[in-house]
Backbone as JSON, one array per atom type, in Angstrom:
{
  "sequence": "XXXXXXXXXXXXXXXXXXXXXXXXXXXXXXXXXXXXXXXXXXXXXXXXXXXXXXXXXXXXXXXXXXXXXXXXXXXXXXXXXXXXXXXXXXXXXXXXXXXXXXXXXXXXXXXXXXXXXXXXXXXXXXXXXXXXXXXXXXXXXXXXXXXXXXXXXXXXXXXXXXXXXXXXXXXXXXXXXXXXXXXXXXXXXXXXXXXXXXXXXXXXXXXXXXXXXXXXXXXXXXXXXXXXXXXXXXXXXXXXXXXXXXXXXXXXXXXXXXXXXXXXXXXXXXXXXXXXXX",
  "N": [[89.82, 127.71, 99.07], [89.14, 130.65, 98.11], [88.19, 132.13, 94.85], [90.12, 134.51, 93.49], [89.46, 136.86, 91.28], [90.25, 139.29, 88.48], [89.86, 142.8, 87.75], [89.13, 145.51, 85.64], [89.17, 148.67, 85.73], [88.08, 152.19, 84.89], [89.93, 154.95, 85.68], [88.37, 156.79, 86.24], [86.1, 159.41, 87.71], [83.5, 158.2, 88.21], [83.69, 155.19, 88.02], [86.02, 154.77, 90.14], [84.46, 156.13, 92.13], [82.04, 153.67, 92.05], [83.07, 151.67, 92.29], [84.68, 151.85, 94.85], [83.84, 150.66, 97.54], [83.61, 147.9, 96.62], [86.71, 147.15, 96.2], [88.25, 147.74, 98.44], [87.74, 146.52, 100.52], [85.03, 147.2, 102.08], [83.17, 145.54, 102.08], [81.36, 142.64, 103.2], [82.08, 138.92, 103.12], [81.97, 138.26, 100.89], [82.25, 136.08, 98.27], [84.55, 135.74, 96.71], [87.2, 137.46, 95.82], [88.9, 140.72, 94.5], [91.46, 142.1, 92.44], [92.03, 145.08, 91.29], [92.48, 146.48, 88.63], [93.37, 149.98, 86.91], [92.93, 151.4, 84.08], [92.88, 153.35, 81.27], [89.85, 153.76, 79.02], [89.57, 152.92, 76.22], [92.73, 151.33, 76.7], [91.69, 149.11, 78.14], [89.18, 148.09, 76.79], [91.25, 146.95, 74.35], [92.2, 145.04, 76.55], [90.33, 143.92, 77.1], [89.64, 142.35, 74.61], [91.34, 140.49, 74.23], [90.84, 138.42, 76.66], [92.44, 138.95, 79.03], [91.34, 140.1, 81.37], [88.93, 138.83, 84.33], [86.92, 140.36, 85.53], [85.88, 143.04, 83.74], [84.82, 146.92, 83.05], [83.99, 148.06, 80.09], [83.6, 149.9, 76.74], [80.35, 149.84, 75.26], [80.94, 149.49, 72.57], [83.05, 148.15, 72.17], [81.89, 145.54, 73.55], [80.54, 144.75, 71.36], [82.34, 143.25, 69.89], [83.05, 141.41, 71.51], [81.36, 139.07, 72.88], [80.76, 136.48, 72.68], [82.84, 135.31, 74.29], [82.46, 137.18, 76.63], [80.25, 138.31, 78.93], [77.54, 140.36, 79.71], [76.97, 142.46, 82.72], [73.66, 143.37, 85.09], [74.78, 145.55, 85.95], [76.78, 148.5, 87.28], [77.26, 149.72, 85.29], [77.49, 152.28, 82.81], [75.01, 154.38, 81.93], [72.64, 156.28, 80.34], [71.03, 159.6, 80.37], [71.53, 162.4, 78.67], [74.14, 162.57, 78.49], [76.26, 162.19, 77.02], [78.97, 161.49, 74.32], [80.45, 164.57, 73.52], [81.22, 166.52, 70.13], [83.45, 168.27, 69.19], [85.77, 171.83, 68.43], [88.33, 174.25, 67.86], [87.18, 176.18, 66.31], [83.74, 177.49, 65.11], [81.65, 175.0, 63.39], [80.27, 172.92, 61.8], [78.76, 169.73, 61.38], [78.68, 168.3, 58.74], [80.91, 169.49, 57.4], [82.75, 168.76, 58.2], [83.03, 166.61, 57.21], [85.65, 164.2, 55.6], [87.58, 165.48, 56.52], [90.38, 165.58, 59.54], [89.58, 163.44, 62.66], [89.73, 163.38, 65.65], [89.96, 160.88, 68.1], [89.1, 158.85, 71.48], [89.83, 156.43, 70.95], [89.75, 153.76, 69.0], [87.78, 151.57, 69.33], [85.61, 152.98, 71.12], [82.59, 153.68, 72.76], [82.21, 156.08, 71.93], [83.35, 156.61, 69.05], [81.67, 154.5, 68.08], [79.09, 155.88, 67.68], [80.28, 158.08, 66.3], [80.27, 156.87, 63.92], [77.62, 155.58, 63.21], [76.37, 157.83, 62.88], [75.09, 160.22, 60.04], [77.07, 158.76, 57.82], [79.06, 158.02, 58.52], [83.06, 158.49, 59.61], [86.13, 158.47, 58.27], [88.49, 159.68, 58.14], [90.69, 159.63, 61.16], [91.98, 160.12, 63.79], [93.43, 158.24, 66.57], [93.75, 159.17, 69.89], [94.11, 159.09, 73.54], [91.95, 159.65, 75.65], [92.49, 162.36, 77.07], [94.15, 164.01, 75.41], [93.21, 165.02, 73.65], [91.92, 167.35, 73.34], [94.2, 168.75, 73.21], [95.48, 167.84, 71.46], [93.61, 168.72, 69.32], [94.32, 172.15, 69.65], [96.72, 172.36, 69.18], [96.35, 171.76, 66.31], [96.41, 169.32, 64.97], [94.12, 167.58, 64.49], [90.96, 168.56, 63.06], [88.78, 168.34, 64.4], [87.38, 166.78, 67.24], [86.58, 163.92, 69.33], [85.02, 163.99, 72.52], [84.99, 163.01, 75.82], [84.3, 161.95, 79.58], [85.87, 164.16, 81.99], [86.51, 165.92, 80.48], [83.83, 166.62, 79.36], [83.21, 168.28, 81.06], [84.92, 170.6, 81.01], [85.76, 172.2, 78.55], [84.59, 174.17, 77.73], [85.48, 175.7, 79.19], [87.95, 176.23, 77.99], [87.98, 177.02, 75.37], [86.5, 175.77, 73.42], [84.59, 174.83, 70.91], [81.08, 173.33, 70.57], [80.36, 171.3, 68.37], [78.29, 168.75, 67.9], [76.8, 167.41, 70.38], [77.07, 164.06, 70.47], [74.99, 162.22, 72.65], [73.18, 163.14, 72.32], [72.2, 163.17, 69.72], [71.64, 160.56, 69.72], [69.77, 160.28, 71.56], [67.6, 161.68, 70.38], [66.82, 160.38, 68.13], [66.4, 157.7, 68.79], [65.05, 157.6, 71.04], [65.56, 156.73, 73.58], [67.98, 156.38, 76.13], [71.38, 156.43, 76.19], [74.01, 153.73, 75.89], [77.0, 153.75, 77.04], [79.56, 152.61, 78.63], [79.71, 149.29, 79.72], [79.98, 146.87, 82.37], [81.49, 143.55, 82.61], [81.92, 139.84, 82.93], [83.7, 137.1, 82.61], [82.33, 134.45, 80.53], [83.12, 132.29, 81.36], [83.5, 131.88, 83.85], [81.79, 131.06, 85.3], [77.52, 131.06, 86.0], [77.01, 131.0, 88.78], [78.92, 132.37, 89.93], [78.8, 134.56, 88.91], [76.92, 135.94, 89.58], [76.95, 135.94, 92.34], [79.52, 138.27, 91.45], [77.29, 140.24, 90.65], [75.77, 140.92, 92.44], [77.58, 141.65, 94.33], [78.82, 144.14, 93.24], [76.34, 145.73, 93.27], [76.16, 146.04, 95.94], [78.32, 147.94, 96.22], [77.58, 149.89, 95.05], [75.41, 150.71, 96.34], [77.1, 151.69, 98.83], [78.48, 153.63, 98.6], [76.98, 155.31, 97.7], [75.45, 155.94, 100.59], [77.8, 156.72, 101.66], [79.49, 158.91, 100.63], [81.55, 160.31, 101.26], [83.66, 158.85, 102.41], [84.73, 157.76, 99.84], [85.97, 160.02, 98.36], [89.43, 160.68, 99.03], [90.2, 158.12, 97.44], [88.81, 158.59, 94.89], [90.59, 161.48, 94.04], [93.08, 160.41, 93.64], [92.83, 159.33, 91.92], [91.45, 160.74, 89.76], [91.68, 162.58, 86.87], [90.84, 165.63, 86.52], [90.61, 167.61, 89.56], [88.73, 169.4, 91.17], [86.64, 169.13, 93.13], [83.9, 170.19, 92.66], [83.52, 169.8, 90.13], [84.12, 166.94, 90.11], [82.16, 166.2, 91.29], [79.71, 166.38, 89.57], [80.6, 165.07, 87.57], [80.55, 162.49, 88.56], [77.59, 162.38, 89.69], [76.56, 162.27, 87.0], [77.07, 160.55, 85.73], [76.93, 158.27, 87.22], [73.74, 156.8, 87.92], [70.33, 155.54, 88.31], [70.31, 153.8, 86.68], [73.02, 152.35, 86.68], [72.56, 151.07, 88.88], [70.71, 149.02, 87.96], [70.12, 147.99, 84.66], [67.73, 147.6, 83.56], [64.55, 147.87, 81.76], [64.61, 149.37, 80.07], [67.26, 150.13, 79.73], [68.12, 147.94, 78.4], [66.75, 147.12, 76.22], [68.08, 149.56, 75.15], [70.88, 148.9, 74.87], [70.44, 146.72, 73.06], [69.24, 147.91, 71.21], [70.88, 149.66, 69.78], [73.04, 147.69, 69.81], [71.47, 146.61, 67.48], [71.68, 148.59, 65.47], [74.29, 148.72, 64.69], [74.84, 146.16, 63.98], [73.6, 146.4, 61.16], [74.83, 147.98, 59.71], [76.95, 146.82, 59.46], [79.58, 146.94, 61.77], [80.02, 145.72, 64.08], [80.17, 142.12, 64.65], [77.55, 139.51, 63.9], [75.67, 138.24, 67.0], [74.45, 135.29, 68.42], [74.41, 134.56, 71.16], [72.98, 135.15, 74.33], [73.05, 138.52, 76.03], [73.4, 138.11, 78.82], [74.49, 136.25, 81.43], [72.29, 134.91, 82.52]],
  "CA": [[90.32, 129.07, 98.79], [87.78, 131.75, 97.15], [88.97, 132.72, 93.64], [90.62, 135.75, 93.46], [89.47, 137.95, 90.15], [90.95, 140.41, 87.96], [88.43, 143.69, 87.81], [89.59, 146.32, 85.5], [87.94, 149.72, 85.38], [88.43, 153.72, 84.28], [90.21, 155.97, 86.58], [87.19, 158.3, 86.16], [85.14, 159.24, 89.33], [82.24, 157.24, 88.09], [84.54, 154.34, 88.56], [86.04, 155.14, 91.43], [83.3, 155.8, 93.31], [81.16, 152.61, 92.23], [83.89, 150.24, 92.95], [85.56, 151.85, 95.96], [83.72, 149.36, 98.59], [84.28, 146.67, 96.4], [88.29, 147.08, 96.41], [88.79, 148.74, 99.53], [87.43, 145.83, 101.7], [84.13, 147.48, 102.96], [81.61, 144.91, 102.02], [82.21, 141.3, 103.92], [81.39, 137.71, 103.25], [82.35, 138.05, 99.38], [82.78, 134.17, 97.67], [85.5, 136.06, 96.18], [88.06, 138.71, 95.96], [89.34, 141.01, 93.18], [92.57, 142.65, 92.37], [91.91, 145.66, 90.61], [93.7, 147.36, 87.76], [92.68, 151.2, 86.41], [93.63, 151.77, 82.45], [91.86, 154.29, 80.17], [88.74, 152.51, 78.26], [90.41, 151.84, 75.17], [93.41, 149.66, 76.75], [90.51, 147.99, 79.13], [88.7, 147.57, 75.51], [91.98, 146.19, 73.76], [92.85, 143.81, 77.19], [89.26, 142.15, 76.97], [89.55, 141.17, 73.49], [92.82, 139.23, 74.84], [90.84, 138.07, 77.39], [93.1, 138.64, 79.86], [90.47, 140.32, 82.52], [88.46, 138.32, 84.5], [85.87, 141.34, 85.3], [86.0, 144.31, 83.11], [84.57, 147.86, 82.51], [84.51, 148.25, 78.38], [82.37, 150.55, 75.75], [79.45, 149.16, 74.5], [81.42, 149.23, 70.73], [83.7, 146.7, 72.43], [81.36, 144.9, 73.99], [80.08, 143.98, 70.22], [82.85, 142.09, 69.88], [83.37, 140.46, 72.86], [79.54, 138.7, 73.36], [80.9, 135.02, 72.54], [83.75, 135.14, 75.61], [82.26, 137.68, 77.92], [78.87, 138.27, 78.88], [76.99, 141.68, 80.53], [76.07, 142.32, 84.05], [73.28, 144.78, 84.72], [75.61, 146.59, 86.75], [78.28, 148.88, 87.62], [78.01, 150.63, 83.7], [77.06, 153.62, 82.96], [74.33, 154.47, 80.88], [72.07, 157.29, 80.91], [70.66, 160.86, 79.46], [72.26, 163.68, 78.49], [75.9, 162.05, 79.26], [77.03, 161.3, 75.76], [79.94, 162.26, 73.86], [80.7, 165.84, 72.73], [82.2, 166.1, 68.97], [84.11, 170.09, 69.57], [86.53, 171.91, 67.31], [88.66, 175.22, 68.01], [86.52, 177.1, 65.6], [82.95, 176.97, 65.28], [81.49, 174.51, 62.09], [78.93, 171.62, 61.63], [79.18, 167.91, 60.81], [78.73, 168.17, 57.08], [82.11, 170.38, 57.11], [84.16, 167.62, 58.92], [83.81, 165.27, 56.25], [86.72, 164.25, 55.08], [88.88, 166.05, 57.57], [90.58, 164.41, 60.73], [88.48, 163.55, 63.71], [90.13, 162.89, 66.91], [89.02, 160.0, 68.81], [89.37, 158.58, 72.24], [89.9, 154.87, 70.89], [88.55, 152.74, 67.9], [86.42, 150.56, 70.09], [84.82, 153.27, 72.93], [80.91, 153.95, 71.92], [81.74, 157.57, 71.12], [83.37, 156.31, 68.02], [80.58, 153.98, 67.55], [78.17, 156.99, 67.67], [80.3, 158.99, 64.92], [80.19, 155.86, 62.46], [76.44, 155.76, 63.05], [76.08, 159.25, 62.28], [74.9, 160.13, 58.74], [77.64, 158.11, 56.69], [80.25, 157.97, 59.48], [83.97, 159.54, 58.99], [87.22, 157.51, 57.94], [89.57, 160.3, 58.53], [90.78, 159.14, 62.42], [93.48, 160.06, 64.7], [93.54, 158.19, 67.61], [94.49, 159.25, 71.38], [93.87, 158.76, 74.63], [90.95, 161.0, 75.72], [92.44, 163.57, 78.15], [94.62, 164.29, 74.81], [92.36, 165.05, 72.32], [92.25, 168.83, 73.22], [95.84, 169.3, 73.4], [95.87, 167.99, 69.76], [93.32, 169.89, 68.86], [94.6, 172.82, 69.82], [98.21, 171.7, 68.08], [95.99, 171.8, 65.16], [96.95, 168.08, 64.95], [92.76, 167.4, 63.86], [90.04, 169.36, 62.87], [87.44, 168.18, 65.25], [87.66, 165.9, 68.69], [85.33, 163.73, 70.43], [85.24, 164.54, 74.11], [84.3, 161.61, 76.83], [84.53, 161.76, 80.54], [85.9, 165.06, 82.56], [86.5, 167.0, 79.46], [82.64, 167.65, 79.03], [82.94, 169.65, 82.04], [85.99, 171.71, 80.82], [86.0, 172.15, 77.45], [84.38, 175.46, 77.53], [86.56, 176.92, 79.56], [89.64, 176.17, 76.82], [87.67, 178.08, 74.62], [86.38, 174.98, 72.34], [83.08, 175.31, 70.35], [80.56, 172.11, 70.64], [79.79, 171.1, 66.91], [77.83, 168.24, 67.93], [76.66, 166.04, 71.15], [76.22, 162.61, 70.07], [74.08, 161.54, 72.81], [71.44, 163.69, 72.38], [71.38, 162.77, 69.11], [71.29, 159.5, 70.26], [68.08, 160.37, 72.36], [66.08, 161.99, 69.62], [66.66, 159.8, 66.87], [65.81, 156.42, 68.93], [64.4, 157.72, 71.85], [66.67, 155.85, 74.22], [68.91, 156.68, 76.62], [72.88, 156.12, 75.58], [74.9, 152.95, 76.53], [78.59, 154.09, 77.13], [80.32, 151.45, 79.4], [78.97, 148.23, 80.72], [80.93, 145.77, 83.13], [81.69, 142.41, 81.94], [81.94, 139.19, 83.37], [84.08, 136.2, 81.59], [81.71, 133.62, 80.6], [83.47, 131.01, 81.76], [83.79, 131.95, 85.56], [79.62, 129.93, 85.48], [76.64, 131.55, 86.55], [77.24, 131.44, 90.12], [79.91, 133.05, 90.51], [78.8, 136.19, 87.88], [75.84, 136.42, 90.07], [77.54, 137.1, 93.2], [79.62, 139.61, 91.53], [76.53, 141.61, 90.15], [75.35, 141.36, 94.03], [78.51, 142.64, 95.24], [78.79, 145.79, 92.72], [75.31, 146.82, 93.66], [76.48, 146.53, 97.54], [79.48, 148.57, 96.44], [76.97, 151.42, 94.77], [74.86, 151.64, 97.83], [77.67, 151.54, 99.9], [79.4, 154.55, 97.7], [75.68, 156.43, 97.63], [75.44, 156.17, 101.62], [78.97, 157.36, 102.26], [80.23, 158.96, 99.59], [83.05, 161.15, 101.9], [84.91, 157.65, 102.28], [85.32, 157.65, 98.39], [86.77, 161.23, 98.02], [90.68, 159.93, 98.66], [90.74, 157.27, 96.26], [88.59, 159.33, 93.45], [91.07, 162.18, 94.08], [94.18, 160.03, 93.64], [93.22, 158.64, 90.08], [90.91, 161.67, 88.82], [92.34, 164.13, 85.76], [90.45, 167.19, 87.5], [90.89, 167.7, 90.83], [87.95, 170.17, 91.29], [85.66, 168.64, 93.25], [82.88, 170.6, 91.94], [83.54, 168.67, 89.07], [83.99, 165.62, 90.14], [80.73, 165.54, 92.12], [78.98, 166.45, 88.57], [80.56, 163.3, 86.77], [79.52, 161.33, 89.33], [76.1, 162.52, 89.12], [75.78, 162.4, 85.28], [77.09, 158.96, 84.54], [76.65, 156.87, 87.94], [72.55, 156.56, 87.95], [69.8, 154.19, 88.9], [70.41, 152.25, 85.29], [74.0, 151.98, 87.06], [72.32, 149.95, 89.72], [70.22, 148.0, 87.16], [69.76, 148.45, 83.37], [66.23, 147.26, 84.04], [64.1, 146.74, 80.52], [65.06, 150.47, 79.21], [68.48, 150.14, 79.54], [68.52, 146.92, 77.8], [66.51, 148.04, 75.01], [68.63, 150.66, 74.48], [72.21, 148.38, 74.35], [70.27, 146.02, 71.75], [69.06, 148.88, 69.71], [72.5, 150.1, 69.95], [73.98, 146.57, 68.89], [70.88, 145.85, 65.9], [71.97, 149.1, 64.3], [75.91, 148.46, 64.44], [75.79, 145.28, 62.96], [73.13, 146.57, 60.28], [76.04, 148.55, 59.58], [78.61, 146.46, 59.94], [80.26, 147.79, 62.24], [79.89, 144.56, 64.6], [79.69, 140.74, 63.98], [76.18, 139.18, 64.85], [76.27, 137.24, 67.65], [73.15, 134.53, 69.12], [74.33, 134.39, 72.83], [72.02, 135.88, 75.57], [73.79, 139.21, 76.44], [73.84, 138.71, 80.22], [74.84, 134.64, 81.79], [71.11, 134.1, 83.28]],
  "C": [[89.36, 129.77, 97.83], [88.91, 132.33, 96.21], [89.4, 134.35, 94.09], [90.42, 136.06, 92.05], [89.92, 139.33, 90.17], [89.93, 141.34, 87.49], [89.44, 144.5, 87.01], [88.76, 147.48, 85.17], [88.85, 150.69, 85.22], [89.23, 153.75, 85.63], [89.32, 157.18, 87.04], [86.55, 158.14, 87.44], [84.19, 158.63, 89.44], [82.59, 155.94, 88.6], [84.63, 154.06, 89.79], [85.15, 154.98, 92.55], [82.33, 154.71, 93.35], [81.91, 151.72, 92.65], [84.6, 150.76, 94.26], [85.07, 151.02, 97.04], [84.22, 147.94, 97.75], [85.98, 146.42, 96.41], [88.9, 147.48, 97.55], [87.9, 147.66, 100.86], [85.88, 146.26, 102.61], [82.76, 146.23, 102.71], [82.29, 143.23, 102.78], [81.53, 140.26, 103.3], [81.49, 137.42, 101.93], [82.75, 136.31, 99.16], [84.11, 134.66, 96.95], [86.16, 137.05, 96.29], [88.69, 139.41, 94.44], [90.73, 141.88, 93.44], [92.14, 143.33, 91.0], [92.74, 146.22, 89.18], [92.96, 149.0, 87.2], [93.69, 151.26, 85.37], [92.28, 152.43, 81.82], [90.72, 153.11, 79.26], [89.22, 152.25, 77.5], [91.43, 150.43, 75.84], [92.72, 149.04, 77.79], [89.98, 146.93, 77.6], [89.7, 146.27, 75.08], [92.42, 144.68, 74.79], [91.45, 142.83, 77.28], [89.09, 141.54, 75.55], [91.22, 140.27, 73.37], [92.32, 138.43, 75.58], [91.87, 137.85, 78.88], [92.67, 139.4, 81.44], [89.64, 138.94, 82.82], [86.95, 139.04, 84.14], [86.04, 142.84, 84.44], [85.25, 145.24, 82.58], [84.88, 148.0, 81.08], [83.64, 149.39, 77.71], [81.9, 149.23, 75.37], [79.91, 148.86, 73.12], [81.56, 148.06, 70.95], [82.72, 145.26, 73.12], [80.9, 144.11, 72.48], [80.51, 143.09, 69.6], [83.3, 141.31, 70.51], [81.9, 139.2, 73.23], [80.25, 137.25, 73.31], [81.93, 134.87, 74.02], [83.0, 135.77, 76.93], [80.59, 138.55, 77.89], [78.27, 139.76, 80.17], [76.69, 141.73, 81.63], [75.03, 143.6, 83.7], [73.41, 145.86, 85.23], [76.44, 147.61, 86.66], [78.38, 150.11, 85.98], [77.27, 152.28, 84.01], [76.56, 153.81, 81.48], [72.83, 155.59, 81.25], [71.66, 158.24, 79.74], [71.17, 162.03, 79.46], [74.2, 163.39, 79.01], [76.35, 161.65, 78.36], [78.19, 161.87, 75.21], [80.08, 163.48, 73.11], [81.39, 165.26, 71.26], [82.11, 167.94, 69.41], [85.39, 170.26, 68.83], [87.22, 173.42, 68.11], [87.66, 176.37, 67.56], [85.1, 176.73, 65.48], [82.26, 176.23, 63.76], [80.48, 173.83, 62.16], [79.66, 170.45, 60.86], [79.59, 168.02, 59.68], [80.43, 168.85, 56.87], [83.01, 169.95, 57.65], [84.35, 166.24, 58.07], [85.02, 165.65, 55.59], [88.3, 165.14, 55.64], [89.02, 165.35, 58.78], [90.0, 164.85, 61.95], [89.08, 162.96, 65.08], [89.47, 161.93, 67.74], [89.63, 159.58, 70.19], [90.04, 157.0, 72.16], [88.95, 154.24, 69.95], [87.31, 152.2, 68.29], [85.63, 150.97, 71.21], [83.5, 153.84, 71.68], [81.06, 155.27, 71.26], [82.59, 157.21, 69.65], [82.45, 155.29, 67.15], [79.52, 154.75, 67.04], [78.66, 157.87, 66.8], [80.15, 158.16, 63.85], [78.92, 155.84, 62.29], [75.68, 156.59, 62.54], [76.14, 159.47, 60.94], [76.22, 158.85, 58.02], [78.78, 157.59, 57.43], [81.71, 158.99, 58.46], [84.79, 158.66, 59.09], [88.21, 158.78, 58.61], [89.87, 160.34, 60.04], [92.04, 159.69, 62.78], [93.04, 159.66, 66.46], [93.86, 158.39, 68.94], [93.69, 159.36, 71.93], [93.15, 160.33, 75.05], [91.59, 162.25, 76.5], [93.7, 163.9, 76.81], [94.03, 164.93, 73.54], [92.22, 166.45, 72.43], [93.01, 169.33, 73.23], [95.86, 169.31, 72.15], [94.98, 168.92, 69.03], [93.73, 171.49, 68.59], [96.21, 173.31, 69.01], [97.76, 171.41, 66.85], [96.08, 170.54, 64.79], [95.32, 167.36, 64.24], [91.91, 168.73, 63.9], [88.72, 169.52, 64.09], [87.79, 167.25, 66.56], [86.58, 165.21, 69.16], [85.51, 163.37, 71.59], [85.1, 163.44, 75.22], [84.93, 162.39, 78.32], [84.9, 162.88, 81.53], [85.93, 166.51, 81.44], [85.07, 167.33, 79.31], [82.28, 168.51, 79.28], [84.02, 170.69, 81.63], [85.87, 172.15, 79.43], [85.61, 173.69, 76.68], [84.77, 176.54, 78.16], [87.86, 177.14, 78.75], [89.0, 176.68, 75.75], [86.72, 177.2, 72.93], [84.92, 175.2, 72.03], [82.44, 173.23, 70.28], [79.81, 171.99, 69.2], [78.23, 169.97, 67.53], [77.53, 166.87, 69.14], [75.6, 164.77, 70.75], [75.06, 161.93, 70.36], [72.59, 161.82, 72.9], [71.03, 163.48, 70.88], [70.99, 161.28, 68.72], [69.92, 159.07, 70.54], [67.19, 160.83, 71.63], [65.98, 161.23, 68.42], [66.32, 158.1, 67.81], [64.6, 156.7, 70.35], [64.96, 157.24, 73.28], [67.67, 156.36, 74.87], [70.25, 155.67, 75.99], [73.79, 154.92, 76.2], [76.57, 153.63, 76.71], [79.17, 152.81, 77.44], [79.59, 150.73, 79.94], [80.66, 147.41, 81.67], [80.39, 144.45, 82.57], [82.23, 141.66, 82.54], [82.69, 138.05, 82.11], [83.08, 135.18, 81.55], [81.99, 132.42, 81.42], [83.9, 130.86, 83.37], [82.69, 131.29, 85.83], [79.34, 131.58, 86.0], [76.78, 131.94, 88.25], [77.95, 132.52, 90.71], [79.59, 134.86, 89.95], [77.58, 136.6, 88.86], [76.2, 136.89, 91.16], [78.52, 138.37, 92.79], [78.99, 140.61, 91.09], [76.05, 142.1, 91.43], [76.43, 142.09, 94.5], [78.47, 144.03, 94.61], [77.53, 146.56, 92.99], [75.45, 147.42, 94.86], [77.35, 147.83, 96.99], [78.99, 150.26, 96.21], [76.29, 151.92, 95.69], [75.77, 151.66, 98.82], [78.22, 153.24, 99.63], [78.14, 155.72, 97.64], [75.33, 157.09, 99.32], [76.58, 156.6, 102.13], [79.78, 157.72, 101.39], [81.39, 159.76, 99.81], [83.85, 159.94, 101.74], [85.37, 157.48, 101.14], [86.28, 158.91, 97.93], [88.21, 160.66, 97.67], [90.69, 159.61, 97.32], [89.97, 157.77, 94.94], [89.77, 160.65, 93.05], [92.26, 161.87, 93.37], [94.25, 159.82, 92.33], [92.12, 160.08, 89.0], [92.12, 162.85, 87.84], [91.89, 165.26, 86.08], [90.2, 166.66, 88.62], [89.53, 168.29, 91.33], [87.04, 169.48, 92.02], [84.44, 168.77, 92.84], [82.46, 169.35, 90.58], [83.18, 167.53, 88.51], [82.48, 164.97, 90.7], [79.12, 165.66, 90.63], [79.07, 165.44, 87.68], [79.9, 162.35, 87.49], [77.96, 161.22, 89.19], [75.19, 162.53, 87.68], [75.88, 160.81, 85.16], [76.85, 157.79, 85.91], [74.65, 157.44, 88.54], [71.87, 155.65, 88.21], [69.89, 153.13, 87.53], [72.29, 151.55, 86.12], [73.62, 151.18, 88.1], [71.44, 148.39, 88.96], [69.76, 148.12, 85.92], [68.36, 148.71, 83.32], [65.87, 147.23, 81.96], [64.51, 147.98, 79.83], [66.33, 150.48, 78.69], [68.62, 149.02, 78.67], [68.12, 146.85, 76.6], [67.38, 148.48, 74.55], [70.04, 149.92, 73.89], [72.01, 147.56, 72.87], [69.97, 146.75, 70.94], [70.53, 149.09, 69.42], [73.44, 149.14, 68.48], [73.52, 146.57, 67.23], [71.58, 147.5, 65.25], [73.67, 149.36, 64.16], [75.9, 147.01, 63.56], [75.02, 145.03, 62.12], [74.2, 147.12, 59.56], [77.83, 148.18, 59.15], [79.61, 146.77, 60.54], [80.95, 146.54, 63.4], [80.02, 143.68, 64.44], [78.8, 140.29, 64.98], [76.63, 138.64, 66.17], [74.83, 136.67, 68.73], [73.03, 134.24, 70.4], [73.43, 135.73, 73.34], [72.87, 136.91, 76.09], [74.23, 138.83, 77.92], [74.01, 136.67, 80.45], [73.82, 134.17, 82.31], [70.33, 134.44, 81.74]]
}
């Protein structure tokens, strides 16, 4: 009997559309099978430090503490330029004028809160929620500032919000480096073999999803927060890229710079395993 794994990823169209052959039966001859789940990145984040995924979509934050259980593919994530997190406010201001006032976040452990702690001195004042909330509270005056992730980058200026500060560009001029966001994650303990066919299958699943990307519409439709296709065909194109088919030596760079200055920081705990299981 071929294992059956537990895959959990976004609802976002990036998602969506990289895994829809892999869940939807189009690729054949798999050593295995998965049973999906879709939860916002934080509770993906909070269910792999339970370990209770087999395969899982996470932020790179979380990934910093996960490295001893679960180990990187160089697949399926999303990592890239100009795709980083907004920080946006009702009114228009600058960083220096958000210290010490509350900062809306998507989740403790997704990279765009890694990327405001990094930032000059980082900010303590936090209110957590679930990203497609973070402009509602804003707006409810509920924080001062917000940081944005995922369909909101594309809307945000139609609700009238002012962009204080995108992270990942200053991501890109202060290391040079394109931005890790989300990687996929493999449990260590499934072996080598097995992590290797599923980095082969998620690449099938991206060229399968690049050569027919009408068959994905449906099931991106069903779990997307904008409907717009316009939209949706612009997330797709920002965050699923050729580092989404293979980090290759840039992308990998960029996650370890990432890591060495989080756990200069402390933000992380070290950790001496080989990011990826080969």
């Amino acid at each position: 009997m071929i294992p059956k794994l537990t895959f959990g990823y976004s609802p976002c169209p990036n998602d969506t559309f990289s895994f829809y052959a892999l869940t939807h039966d189009k690729l054949t001859d798999l050593p295995f099978s998965v049973r999906e789940r879709l939860e916002d990145v934080e509770t993906l984040n909070q269910l792999a430090l339970s370990g209770t995924l087999d395969l899982t979509k996470t932020s790179y934050h979380a990934l910093g503490h996960l490295r001893e259980q679960y180990a990187l593919l160089r697949s399926g994530g999303a990592l890239g330029r100009g795709c980083g997190p907004l920080v946006v406010a009702t009114q228009p201001t600058d960083m220096a004028a958000l210290r010490g006032k509350t900062v809306a976040i998507p989740g403790e452990l997704t990279t765009a809160n890694l990327l405001l702690q990094l930032y000059s001195d980082g900010f303590d004042q936090l209110l957590i929620l679930p990203f497609d909330q973070i402009m509602p509270a804003l707006k409810a005056g509920e924080a001062e500032a917000g940081v944005i992730i995922h369909e909101s980058r594309f809307t945000y200026q139609n609700q009238n919000f002012h962009e204080i500060l995108d992270l990942g560009a200053w991501w890109e001029e202060t290391t040079g480096l394109p931005i890790p966001l989300g990687g996929i994650l493999a449990r260590r303990d499934l072996g080598q073999e097995l992590i290797n066919s599923v980095e082969t299958a998620i690449r099938a699943s991206l060229d399968y999803a690049w050569k027919h990307p009408e068959q994905t519409r449906s099931y991106i439709r069903q779990h997307a927060q904008e409907l717009d296709d316009a939209v949706t065909d612009r997330h797709i194109n920002l965050y699923v890229t050729p580092f989404s088919r293979d980090l290759g030596t840039e992308g990998v760079l960029a996650v370890e710079t990432l890591f060495a200055q989080a756990e200069k920081r402390g933000i992380i705990p070290a950790c001496n395993l080989d990011l990826f299981a080969t």
